[in-house]
Kinemage of the C-alpha trace (Angstrom):
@kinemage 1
@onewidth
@group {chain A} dominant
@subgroup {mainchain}
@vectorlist {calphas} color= white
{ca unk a 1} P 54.875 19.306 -70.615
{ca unk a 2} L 52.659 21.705 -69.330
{ca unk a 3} L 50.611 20.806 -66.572
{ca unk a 4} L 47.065 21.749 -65.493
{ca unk a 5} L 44.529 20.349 -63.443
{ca unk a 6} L 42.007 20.004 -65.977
{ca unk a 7} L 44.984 17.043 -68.309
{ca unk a 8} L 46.798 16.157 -64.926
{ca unk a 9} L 46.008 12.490 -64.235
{ca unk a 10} L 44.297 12.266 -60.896
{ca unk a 11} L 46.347 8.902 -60.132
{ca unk a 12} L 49.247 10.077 -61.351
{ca unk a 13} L 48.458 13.630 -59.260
{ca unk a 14} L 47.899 11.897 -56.181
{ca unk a 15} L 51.084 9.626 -56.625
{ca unk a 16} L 53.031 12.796 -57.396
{ca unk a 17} L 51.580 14.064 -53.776
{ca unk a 18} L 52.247 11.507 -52.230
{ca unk a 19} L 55.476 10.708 -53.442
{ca unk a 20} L 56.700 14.469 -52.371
{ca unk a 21} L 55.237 13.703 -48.608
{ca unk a 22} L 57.593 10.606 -48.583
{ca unk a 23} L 60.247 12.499 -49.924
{ca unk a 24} L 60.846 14.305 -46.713
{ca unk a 25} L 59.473 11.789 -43.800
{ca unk a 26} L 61.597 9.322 -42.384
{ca unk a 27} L 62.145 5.895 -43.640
{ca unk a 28} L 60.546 3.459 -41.501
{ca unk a 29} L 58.690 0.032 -41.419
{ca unk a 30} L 57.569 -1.768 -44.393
{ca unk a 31} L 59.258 1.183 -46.443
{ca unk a 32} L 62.588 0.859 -44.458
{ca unk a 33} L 63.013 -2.939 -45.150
{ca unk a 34} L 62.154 -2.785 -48.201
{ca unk a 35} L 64.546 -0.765 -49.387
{ca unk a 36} L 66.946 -1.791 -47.311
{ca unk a 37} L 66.787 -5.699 -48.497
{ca unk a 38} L 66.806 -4.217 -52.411
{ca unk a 39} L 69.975 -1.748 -51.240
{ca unk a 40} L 71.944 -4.928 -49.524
{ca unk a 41} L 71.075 -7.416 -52.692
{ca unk a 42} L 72.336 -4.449 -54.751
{ca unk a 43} L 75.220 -4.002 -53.112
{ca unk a 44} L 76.011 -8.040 -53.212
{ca unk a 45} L 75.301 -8.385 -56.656
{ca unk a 46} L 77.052 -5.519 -57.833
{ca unk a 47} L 80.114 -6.308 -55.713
{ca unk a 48} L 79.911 -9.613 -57.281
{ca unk a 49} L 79.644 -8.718 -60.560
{ca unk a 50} L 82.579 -6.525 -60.428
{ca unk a 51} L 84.770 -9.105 -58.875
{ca unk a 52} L 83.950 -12.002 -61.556
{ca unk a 53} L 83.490 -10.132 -64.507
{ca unk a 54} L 86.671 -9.333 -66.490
{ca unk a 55} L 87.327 -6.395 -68.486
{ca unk a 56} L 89.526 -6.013 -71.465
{ca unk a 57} L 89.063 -1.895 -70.537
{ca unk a 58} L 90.855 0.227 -68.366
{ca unk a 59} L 90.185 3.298 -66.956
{ca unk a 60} L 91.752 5.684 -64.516
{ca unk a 61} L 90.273 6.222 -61.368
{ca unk a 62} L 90.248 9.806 -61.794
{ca unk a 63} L 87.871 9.223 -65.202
{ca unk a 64} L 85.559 6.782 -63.219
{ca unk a 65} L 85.396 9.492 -60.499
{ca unk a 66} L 84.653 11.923 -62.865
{ca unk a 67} L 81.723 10.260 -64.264
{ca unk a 68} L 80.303 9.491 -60.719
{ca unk a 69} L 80.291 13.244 -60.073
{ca unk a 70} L 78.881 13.820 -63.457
{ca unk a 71} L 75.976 11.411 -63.452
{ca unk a 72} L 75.282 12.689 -59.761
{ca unk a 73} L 74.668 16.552 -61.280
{ca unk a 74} L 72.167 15.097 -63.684
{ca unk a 75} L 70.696 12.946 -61.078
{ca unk a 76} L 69.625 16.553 -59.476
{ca unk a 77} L 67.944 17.403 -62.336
{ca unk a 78} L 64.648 15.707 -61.736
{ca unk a 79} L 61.764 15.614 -63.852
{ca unk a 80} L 58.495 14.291 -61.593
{ca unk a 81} L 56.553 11.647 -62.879
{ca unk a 82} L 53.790 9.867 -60.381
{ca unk a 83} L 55.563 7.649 -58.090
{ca unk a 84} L 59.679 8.891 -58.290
{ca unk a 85} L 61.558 10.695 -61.041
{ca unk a 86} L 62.724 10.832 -64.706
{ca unk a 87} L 66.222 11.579 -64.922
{ca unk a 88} L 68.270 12.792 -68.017
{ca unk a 89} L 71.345 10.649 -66.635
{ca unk a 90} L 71.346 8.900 -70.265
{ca unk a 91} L 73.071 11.413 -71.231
{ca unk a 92} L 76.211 10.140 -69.416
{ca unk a 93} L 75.277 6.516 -68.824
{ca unk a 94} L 75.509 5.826 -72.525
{ca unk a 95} L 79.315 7.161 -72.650
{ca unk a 96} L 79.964 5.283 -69.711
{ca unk a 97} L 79.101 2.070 -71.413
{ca unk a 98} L 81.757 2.537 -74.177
{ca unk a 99} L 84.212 4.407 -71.641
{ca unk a 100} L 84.259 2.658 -68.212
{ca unk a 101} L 85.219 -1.165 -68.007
{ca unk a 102} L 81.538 -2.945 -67.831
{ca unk a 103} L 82.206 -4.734 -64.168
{ca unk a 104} L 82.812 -1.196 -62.473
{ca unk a 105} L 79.943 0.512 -64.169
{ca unk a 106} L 77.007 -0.833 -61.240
{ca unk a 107} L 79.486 0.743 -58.716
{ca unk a 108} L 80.082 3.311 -60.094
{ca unk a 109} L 76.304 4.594 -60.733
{ca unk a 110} L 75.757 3.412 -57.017
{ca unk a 111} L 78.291 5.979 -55.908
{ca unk a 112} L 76.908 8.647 -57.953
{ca unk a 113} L 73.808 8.009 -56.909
{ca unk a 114} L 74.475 8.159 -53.140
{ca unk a 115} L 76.404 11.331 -53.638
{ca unk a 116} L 73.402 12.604 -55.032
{ca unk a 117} L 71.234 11.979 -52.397
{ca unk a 118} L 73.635 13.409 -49.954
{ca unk a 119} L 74.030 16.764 -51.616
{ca unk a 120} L 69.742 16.709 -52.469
{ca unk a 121} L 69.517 16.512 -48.288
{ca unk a 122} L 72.094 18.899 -47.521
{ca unk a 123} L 69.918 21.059 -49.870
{ca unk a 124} L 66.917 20.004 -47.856
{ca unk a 125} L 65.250 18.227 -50.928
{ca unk a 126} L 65.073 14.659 -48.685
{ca unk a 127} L 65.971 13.540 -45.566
{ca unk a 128} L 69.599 11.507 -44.571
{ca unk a 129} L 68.447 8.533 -43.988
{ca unk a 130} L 65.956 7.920 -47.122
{ca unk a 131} L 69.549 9.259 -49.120
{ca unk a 132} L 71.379 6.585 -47.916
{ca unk a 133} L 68.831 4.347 -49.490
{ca unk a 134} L 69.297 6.127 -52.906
{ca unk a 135} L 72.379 3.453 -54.267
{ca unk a 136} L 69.739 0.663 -54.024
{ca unk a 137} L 68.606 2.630 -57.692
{ca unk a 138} L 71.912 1.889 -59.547
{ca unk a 139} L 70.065 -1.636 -59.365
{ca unk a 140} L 69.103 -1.511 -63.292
{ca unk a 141} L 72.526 -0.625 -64.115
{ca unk a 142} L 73.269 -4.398 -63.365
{ca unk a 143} L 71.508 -5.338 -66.974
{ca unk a 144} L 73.332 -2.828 -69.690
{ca unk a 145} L 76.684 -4.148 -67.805
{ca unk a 146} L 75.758 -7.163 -68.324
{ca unk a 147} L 75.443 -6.944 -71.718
{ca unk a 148} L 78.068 -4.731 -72.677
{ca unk a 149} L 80.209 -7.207 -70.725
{ca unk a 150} L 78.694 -10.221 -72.623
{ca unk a 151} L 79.273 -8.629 -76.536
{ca unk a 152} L 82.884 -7.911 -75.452
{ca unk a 153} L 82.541 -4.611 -74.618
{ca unk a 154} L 82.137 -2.828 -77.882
{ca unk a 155} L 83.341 0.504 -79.169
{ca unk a 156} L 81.594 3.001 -80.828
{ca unk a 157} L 79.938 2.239 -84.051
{ca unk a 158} L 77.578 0.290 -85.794
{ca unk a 159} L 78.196 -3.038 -83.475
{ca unk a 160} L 78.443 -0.988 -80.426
{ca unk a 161} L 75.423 1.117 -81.495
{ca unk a 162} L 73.374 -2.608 -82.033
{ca unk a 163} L 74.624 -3.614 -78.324
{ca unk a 164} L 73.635 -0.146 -77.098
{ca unk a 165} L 70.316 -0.807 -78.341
{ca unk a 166} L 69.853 -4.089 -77.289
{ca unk a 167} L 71.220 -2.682 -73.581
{ca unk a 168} L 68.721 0.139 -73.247
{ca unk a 169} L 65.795 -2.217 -74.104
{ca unk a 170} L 67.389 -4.821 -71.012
{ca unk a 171} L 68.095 -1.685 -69.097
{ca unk a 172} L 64.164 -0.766 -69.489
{ca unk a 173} L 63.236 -3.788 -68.449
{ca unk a 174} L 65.395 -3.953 -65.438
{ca unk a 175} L 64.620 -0.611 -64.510
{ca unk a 176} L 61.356 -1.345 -64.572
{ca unk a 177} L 61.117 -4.474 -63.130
{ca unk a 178} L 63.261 -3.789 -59.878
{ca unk a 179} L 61.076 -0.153 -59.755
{ca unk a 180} L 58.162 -2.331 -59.596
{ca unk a 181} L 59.622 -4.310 -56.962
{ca unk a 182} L 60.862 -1.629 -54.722
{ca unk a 183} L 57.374 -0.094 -54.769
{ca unk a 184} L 55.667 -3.216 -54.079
{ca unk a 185} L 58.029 -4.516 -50.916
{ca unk a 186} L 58.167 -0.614 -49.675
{ca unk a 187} L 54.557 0.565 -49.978
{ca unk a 188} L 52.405 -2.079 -51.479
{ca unk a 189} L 52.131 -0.350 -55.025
{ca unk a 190} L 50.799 -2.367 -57.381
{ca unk a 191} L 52.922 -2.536 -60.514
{ca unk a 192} L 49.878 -1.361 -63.082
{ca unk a 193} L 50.141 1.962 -61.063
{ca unk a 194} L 54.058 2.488 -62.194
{ca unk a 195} L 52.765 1.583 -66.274
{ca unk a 196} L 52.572 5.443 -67.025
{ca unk a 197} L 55.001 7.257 -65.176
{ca unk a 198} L 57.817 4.927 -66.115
{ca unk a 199} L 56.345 5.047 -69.918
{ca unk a 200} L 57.247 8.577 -69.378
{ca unk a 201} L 60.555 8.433 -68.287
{ca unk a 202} L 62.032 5.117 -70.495
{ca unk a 203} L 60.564 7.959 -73.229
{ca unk a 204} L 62.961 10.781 -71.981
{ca unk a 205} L 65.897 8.176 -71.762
{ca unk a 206} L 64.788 7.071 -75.180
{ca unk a 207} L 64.890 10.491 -76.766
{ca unk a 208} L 68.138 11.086 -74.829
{ca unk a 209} L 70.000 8.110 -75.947
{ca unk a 210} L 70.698 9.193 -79.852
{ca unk a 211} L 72.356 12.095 -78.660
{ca unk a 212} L 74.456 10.386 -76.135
{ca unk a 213} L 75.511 7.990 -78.343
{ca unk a 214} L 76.452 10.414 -80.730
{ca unk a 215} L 78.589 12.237 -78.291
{ca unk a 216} L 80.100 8.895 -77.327
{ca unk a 217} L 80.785 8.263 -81.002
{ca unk a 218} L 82.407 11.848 -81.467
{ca unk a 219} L 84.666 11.441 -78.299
{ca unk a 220} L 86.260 8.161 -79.374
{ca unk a 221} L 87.537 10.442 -82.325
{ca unk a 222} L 88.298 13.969 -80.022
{ca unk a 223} L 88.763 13.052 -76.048
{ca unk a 224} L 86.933 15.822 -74.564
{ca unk a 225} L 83.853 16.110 -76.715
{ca unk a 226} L 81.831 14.558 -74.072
{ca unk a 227} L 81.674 17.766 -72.386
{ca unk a 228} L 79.650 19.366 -75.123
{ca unk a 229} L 76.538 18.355 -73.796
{ca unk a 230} L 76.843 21.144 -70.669
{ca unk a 231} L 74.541 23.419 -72.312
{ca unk a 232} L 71.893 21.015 -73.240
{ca unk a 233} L 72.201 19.830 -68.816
{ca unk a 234} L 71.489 23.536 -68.222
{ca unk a 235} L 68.395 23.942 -70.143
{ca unk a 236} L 67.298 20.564 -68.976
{ca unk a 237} L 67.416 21.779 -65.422
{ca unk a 238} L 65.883 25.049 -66.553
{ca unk a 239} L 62.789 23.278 -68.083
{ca unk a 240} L 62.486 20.863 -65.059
{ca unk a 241} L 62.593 23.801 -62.665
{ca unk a 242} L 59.977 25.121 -64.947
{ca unk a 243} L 58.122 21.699 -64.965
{ca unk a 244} L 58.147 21.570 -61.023
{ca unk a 245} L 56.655 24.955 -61.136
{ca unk a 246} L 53.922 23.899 -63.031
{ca unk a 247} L 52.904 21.156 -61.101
{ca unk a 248} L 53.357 23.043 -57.785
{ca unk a 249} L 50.538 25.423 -59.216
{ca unk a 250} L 48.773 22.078 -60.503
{ca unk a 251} L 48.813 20.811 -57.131
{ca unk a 252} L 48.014 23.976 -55.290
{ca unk a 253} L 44.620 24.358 -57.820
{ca unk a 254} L 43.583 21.121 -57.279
{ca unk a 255} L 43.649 21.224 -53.545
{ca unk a 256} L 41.508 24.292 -53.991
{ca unk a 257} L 39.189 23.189 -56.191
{ca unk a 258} L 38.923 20.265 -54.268
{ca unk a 259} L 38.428 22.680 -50.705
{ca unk a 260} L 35.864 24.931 -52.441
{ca unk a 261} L 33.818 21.806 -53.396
{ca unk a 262} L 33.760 20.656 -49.967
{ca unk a 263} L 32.938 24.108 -48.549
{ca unk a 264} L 30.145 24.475 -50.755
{ca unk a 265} L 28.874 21.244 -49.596
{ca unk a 266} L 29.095 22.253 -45.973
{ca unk a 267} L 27.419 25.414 -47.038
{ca unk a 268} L 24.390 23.106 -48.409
{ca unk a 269} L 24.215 20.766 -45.236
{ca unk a 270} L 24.284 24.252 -42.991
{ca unk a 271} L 21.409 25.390 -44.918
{ca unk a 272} L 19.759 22.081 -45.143
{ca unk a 273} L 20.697 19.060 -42.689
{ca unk a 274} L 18.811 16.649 -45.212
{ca unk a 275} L 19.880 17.556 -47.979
{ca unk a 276} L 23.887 17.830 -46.810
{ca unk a 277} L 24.014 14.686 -45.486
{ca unk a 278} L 21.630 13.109 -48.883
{ca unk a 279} L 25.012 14.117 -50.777
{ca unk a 280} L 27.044 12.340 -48.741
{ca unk a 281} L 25.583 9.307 -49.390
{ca unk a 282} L 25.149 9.826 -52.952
{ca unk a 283} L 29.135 10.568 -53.648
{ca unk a 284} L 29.665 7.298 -52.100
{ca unk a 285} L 26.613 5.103 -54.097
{ca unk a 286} L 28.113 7.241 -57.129
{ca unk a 287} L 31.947 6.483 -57.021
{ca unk a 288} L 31.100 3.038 -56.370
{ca unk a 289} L 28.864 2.619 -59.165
{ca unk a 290} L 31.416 4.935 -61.228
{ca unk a 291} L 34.145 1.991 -60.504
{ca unk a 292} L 32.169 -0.383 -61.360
{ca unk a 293} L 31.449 0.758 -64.878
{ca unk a 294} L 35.295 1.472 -65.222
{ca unk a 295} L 35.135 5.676 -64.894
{ca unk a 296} L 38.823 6.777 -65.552
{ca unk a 297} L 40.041 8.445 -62.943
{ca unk a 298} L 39.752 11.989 -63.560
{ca unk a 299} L 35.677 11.168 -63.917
{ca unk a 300} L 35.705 9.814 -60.827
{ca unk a 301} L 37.094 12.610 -59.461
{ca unk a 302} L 34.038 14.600 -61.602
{ca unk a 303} L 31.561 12.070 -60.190
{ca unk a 304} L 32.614 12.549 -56.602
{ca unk a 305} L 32.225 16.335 -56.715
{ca unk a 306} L 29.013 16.435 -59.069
{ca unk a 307} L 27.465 14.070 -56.452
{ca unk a 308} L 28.488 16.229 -53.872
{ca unk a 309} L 27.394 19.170 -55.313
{ca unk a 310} L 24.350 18.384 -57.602
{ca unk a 311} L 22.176 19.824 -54.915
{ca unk a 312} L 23.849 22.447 -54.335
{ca unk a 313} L 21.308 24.932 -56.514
{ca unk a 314} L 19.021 24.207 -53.472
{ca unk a 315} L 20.504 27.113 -51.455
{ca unk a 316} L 18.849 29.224 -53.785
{ca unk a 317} L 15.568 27.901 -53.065
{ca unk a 318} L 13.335 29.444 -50.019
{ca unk a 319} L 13.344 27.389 -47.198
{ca unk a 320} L 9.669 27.082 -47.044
{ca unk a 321} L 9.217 24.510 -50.033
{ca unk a 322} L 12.635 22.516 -49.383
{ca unk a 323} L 11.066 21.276 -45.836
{ca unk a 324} L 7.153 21.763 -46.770
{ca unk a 325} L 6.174 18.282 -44.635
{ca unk a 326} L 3.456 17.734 -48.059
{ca unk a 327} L 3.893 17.004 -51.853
{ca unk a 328} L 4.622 20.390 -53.363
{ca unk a 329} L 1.828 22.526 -55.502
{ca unk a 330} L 2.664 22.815 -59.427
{ca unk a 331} L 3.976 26.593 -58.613
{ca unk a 332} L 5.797 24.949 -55.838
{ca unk a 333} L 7.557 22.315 -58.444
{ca unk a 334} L 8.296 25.149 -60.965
{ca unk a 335} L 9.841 26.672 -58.109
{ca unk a 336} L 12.171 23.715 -56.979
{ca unk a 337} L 13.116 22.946 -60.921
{ca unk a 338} L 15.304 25.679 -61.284
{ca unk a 339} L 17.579 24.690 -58.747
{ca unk a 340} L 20.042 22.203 -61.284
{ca unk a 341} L 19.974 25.913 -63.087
{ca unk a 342} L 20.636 27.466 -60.284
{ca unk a 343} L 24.025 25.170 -59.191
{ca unk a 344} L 25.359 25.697 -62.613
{ca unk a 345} L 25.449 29.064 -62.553
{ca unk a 346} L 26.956 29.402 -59.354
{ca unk a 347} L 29.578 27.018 -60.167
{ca unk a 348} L 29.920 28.436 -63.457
{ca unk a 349} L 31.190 31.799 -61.557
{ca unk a 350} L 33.605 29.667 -59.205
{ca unk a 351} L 35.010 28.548 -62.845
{ca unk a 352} L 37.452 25.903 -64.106
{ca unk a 353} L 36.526 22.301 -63.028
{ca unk a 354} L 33.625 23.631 -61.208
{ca unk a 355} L 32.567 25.311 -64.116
{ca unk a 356} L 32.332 21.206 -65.579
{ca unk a 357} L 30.909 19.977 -62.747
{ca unk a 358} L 28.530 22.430 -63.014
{ca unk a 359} L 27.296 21.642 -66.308
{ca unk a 360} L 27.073 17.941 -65.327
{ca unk a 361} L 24.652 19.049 -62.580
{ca unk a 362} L 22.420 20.917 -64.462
{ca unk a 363} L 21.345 17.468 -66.064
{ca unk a 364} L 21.249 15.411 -63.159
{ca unk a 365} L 17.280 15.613 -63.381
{ca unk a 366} L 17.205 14.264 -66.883
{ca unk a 367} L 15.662 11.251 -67.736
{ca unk a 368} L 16.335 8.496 -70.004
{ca unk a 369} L 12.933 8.730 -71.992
{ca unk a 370} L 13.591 12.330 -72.537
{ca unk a 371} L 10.498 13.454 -69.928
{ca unk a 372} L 13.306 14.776 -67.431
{ca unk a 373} L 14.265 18.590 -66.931
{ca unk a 374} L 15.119 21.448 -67.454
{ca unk a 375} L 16.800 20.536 -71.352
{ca unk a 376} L 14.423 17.527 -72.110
{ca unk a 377} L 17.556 15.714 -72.796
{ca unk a 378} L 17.310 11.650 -73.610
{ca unk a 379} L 19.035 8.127 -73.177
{ca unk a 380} L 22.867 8.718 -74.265
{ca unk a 381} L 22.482 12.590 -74.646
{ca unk a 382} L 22.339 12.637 -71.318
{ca unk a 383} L 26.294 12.930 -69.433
{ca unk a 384} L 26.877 9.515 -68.243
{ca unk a 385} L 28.100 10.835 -64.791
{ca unk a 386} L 24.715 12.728 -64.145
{ca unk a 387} L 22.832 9.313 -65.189
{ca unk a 388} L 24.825 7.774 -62.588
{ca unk a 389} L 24.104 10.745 -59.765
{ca unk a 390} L 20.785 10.921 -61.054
{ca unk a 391} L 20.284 6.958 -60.000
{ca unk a 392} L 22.102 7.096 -56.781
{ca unk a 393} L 20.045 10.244 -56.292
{ca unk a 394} L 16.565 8.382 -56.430
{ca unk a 395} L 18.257 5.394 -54.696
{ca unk a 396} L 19.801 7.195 -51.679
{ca unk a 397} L 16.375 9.240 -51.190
{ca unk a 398} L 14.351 6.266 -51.006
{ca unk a 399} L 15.787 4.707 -48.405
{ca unk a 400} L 15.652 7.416 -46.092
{ca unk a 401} L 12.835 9.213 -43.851
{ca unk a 402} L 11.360 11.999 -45.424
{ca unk a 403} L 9.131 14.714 -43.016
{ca unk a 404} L 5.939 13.137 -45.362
{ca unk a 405} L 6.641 8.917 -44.879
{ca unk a 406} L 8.990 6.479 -43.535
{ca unk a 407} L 12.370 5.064 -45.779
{ca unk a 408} L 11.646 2.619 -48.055
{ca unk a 409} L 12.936 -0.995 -47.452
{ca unk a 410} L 15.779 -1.405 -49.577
{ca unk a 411} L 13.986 -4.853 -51.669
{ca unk a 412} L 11.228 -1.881 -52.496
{ca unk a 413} L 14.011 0.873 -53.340
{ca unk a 414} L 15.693 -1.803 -55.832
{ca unk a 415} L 12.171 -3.028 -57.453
{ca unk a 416} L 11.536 0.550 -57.786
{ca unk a 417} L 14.847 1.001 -59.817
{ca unk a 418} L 14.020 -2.200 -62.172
{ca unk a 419} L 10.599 -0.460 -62.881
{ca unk a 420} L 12.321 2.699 -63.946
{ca unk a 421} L 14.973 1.173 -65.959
{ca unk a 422} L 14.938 1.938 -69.552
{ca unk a 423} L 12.122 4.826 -68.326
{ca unk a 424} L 13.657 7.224 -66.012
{ca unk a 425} L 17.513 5.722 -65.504
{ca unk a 426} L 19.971 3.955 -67.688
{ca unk a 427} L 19.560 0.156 -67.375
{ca unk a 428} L 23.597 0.160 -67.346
{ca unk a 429} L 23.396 2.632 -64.014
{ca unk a 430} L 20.671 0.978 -62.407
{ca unk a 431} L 22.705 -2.980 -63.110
{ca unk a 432} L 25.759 -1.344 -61.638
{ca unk a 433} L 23.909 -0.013 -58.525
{ca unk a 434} L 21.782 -2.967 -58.193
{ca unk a 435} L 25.430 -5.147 -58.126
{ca unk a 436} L 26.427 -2.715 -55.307
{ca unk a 437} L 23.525 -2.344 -53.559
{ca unk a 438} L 23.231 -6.064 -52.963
{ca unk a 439} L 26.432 -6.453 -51.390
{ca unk a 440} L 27.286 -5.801 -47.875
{ca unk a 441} L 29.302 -2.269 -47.741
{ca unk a 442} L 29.871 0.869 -45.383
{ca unk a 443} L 27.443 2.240 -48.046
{ca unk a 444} L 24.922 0.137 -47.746
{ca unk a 445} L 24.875 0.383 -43.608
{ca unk a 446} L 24.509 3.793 -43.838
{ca unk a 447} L 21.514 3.396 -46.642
{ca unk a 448} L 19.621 1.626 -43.560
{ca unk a 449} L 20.637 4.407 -40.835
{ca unk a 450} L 17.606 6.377 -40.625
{ca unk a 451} L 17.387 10.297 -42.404
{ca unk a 452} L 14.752 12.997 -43.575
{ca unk a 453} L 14.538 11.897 -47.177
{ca unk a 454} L 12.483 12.166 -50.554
{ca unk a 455} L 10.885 9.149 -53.360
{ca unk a 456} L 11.976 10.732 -56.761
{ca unk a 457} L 14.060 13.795 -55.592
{ca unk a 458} L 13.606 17.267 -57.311
């Protein structure tokens, strides 16, 4: 799973960051009793469960100890996905179904799992009291038991492999459903944000399971087999040592993509006040109109740096015809068109995603009937996130001062926009901004704040 900035998610990046800050701050408010009320109903249910339920099994304490320690050393073998962590622990959890007697299993797997958590903060990987918490997880355990426990707790072979089936699918579910849960009550995550990084790890449990079961199948035959599996644990933790690596660099990359954009925007509003804070505005008219057309994430992230940047050619430009206080001579506007040129060659030697957002840029002057520069491009040709800068563009400079007339009222800026639509702008972009523009926002307060701004800007 190799991970670079250019395939990484930006949800699923920013969940991954954010889940690692939680990782090692305290527990505390809506977080704290959140967890705390799914910990205490785990604890009563699983208590209960173990007390009612009867089991035709028996297993030495010893064995069940055993497996606790063993499903805690796979428990530290951590694969990140957005929000928490995939864990290979179906490697031992599917033994443990056709081993342990079903009513101890939710115990069990809470023990492991708070053992665990104790060793991951003595190893300064979280914090004590957020460990403490970490039983509250065995929760999907509950729903395998359950079954197991209902089909008479099967042995291994083609009626125990039907059950095991049948559990997995309940245990996704669970899993999935008290994840869901956990996140909501603890941090107000909606459950649409967990869809992909739990798709990821029900598909490592999924690929895991065969093998388990085939270990549990070999070890009702030969006691001892289930040890076999040690050195498949030891590459795991190998490739998600490797895997953390990766997205440490990821992360790392990102931020300093992300800082270089930002300096090279406060580069731009050093050399020109206007035209700094004229991108500001724009990234905010453009992610909001990006939204509303349903951008994926990562072309958000694109429109929020193109918008920020797609002036950024302007440095490159003398001084003398960015602020000329008249309309501009025709040597004046040959000048001035080079600057979308100009930005994507100078992001183009920054490189990577700024090499992208650089090519986005140079067409941010194109327009839909083709009469736009410097490619001639037309209608769809045209990238859909410099058709949306390109609008916001027009839009933000309107409504501002400019040294040669006053801002436009904003009725005027929008009537302007329908007369251009289907000339110089996608009518998509310019019914998106319109929708925006016509609702009360922070962005649209600071459209009315006064600024040093252009009509059509170059």
């Amino acid at each position: 799973m190799a991970a670079t900035v250019e395939h990484l998610d930006p949800l699923l990046e920013e969940q991954l960051a954010n889940a690692r800050i939680r990782r090692f701050s305290d527990v505390r408010g809506r977080e704290a009793f959140g967890r705390s009320a799914v910990l205490g109903l785990y604890l009563v249910t699983a208590i209960t469960f173990a007390v009612s339920v009867r089991s035709s099994r028996h297993a030495a304490l010893w064995v069940e100890i055993a497996y606790a320690v063993a499903y805690a050393g796979l428990s530290l073998v951590e694969f990140e996905v957005g929000n928490g962590v995939a864990l290979p622990t179906e490697l031992v959890l599917v033994p443990m179904l056709f081993v342990l007697p079903a009513a101890h299993l939710p115990l069990v797997v809470g023990a492991a799992l708070l053992l665990a958590g104790l060793v991951g903060a003595a190893r300064g990987q979280t914090t004590p009291g957020r460990a403490l918490l970490y039983p509250a997880n065995a929760f999907f355990v509950l729903g395998p038991a359950a079954v197991f426990a209902a089909a008479g707790e099967p042995s291994p072979g083609w009626r125990g492999g039907a059950v095991l089936i049948f559990a997995i699918a309940v245990q996704f579910a669970s899993d999935f459903g008290t994840s869901a849960s956990v996140e909501w009550l603890a941090l107000g995550v909606s459950p649409r944000h967990l869809v992909r990084p739990m798709a990821l790890a029900f598909t490592i449990d999924a690929l895991i399971a065969p093998v388990a079961y085939v270990i549990a199948v070999a070890n009702a035959a030969q006691p001892g087999v289930v040890l076999l599996p040690l050195p498949l644990v030891g590459l795991l933790a190998l490739y998600a040592r490797e895997r953390r690596q990766k997205l440490d660099f990821t992360l790392e990359l990102s931020s300093a993509y992300r800082g270089t954009a930002f300096l090279l925007g406060d580069v731009v509003e050093a050399d020109d006040a206007y035209t700094g804070e004229h991108s500001h505005q724009v990234v905010e008219l453009a992610v909001a109109v990006g939204r509303r057309m349903g951008l994926s994430p990562r072309d958000l992230r694109l429109t929020e740096f193109v918008a920020l940047l797609h002036d950024v050619g302007k440095i490159r430009i003398p001084s003398s015809i960015i602020n000329k206080p008249g309309p501009l001579d025709p040597a004046e506007w040959k000048v001035i068109k080079t600057h979308t040129i100009e930005g994507e060659r100078l992001l183009r030697r920054v490189g990577g995603l700024l090499a992208e957002v650089g090519t986005t840029i140079r067409s941010c002057h194109e327009r839909w009937d083709g009469d736009g520069y410097p490619d001639g491009l037309a209608g769809e040709d045209i990238p859909l996130i410099a058709r949306i800068v390109s609008c916001c563009d027009a839009y933000s400079a309107m409504t501002t001062d400019r040294p040669y007339r006053r801002a436009l009222p904003a009725e005027t800026a929008q009537a302007e926009l329908v007369a251009n639509r289907g000339r110089q702008f996608d009518p998509a972009v310019v019914d998106a901004l319109l929708a925006n523009a016509c609702r009360p926002s922070p962005v649209s307060d600071r459209m009315n704040q006064p600024r040093i701004g252009g009509l059509f800007p170059a």
